[in-house]
PLY file of the C-alpha trace (Angstrom):
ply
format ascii 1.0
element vertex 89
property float x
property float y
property float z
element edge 88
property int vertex1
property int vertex2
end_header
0.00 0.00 0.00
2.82 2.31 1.07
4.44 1.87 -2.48
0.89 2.44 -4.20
0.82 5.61 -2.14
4.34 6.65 -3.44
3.83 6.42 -6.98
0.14 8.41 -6.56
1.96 11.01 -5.14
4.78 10.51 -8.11
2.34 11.08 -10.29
0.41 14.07 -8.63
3.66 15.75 -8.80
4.51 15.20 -11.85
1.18 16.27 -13.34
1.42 19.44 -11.14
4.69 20.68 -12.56
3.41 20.57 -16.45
1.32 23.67 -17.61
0.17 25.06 -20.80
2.65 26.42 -23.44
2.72 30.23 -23.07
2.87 30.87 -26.96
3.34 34.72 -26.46
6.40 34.33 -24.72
5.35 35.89 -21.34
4.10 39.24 -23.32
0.11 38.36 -22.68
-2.69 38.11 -25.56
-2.40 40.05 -28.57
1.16 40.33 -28.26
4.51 38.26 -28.93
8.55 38.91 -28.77
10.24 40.49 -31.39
13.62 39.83 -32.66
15.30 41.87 -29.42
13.33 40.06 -26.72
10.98 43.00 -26.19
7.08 42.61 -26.46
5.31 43.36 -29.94
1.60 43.79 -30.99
0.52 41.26 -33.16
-1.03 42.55 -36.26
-4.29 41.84 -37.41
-5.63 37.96 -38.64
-3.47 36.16 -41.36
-5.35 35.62 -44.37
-3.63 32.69 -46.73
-4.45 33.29 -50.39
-4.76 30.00 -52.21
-1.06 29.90 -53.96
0.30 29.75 -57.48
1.21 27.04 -59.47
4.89 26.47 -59.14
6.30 24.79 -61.88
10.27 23.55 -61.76
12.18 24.53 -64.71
13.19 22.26 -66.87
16.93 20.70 -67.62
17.72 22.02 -71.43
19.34 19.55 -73.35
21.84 21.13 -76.16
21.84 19.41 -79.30
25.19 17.03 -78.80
26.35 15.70 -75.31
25.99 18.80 -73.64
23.70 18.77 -70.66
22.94 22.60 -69.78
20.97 22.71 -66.49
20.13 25.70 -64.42
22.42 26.64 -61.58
21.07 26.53 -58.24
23.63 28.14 -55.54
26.41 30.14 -56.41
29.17 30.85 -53.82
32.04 33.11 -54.98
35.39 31.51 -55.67
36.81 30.28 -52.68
33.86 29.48 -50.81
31.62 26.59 -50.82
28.04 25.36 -49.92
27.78 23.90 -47.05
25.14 23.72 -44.03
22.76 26.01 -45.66
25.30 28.80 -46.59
28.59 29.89 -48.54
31.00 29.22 -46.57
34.79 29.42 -47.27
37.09 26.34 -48.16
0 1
1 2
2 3
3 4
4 5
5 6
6 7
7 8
8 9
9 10
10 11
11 12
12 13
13 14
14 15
15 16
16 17
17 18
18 19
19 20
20 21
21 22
22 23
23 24
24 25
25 26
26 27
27 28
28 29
29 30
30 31
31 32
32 33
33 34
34 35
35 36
36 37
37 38
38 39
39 40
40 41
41 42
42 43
43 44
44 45
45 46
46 47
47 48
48 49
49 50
50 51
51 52
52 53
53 54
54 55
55 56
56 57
57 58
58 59
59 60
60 61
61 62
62 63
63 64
64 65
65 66
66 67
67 68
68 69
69 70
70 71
71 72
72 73
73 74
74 75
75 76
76 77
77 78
78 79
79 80
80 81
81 82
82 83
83 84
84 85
85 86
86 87
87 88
């Protein structure tokens, strides 16, 4: 019984310590933090538009072997691509 007893309180605990996410950051309703930390008013509702059609362009084949496809990333000479940004070699 005395272990039974343990683990309700355990439990009780445990469930006591969790609350609600606080999605404004401690700023209160209506507002959220900005880049700096400070509190900023939100601005009015978000209205999504239905979006446009994207289409991917397409690899252009030359006539011959020549395979001309369009560049993606370009990092100046001396740097490289790597984890999401130029970076140097």
């Amino acid at each position: 019984m005395k272990y039974l007893f343990a683990a309700a309180v355990l439990v009780t605990t445990a469930f006591a310590g969790i609350s609600a996410a606080d999605a404004a950051g401690g700023c209160g309703p209506g507002w959220h933090r900005g880049p700096y930390g400070g509190c900023v008013r939100n601005r009015g509702p978000v209205v999504v538009a239905p979006g446009a059609v994207v289409v991917e362009r397409p690899v252009v084949v030359a006539p011959g072997p020549v395979v001309v496809a369009p560049r993606v990333r370009a990092c100046p000479y001396g740097f490289a691509w790597r984890y999401g940004r130029c970076r140097p070699i």
